[in-house]
N, C-alpha and C positions, 0 to 999 in steps of 0.2 A: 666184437659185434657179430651178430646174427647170422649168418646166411639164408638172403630172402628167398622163398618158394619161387620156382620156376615151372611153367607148366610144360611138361613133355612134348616133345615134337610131335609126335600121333595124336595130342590129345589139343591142338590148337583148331578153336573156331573160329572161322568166316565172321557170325554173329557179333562175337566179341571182338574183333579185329577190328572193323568196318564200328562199333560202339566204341573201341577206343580211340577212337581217330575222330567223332564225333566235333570237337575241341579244338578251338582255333591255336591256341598254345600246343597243345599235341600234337599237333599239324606241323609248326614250325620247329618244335622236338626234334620229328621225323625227318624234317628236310635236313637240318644239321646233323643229325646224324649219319644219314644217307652220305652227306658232300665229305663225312669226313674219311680219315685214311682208317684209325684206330678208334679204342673206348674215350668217351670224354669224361672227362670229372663234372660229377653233377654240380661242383659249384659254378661249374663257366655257364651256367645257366640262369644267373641267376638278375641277367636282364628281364627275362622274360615274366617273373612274380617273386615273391615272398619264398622263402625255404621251401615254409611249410604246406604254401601253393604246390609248389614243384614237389615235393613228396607224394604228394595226392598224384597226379601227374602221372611221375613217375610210376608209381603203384600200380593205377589203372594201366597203363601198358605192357609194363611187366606181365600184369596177370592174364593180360589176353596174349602175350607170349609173344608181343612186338618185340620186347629189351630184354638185354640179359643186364643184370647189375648185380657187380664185381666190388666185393671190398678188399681195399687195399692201406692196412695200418689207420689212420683217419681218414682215407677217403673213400668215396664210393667212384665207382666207373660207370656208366651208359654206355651198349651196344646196342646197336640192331642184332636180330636174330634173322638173319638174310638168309641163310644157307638155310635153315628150319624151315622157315617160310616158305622160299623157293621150291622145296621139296614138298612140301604139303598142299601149296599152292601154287602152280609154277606160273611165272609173270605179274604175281598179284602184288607186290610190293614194290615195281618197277612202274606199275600202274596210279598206285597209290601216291606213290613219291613224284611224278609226273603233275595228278590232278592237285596237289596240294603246292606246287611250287605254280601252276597257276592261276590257281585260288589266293596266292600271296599274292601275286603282280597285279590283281584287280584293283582298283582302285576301292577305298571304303565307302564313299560316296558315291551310291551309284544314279543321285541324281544330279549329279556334276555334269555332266550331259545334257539334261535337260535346258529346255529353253528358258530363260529368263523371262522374256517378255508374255504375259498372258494371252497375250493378243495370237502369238506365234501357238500354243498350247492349245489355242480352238480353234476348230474348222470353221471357216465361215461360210455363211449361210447364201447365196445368190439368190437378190431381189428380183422382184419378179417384176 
């Protein structure tokens, strides 16, 4: 197998970082990545879509220089590129990982909240 393109620690853009993360999947990539100790094997991902979903995925982050991925005999590996990052960025991926783990805890429906009854939804009007 191949060894994927990596782009250089000097040569990582803000643009493309903040584009790869764009992706609610990418998002939750990041947070598992972040909680973990070491590289994970890209199959334990594969809650999240299809293969060939998560290759696209994958890809995109790699190439904005989020991941390093590592092959190893059949398998591949996912890292964060933290220390790159860090240094090019410093605190921007501690940021990242922050706003996306409470982007997760939101709830999906954000009009679950909202009031049921119409009545309660309009101001009413004081007769005169």
């Amino acid at each position: 197998m191949r060894e994927p393109f990596h782009p250089s620690a000097d040569s990582l853009d803000l643009v493309a970082i903040l584009a790869a993360l764009s992706d609610p999947t990418r998002l939750t990539i990041l947070i598992r990545l972040a909680e973990a100790d070491a590289a994970i094997r890209c199959g334990d991902f594969t809650d999240l879509a299809t293969k060939s979903n998560l290759s696209y995925h994958f890809a995109k982050m790699r190439e904005a220089g989020l991941v390093s991925l590592r092959n190893e005999g059949t398998s591949r590996f996912l890292a964060l590129r933290r220390d790159d990052i860090e240094r090019r960025f410093p605190g921007l991926l501690d940021q990242l990982i922050a706003s996306a783990k409470r982007m997760e805890d939101k709830p999906v429906n954000s009009q679950s909240a909202a009031p049921t009854d119409a009545s309660e939804s309009k101001p009413q009007r004081k007769r005169a």
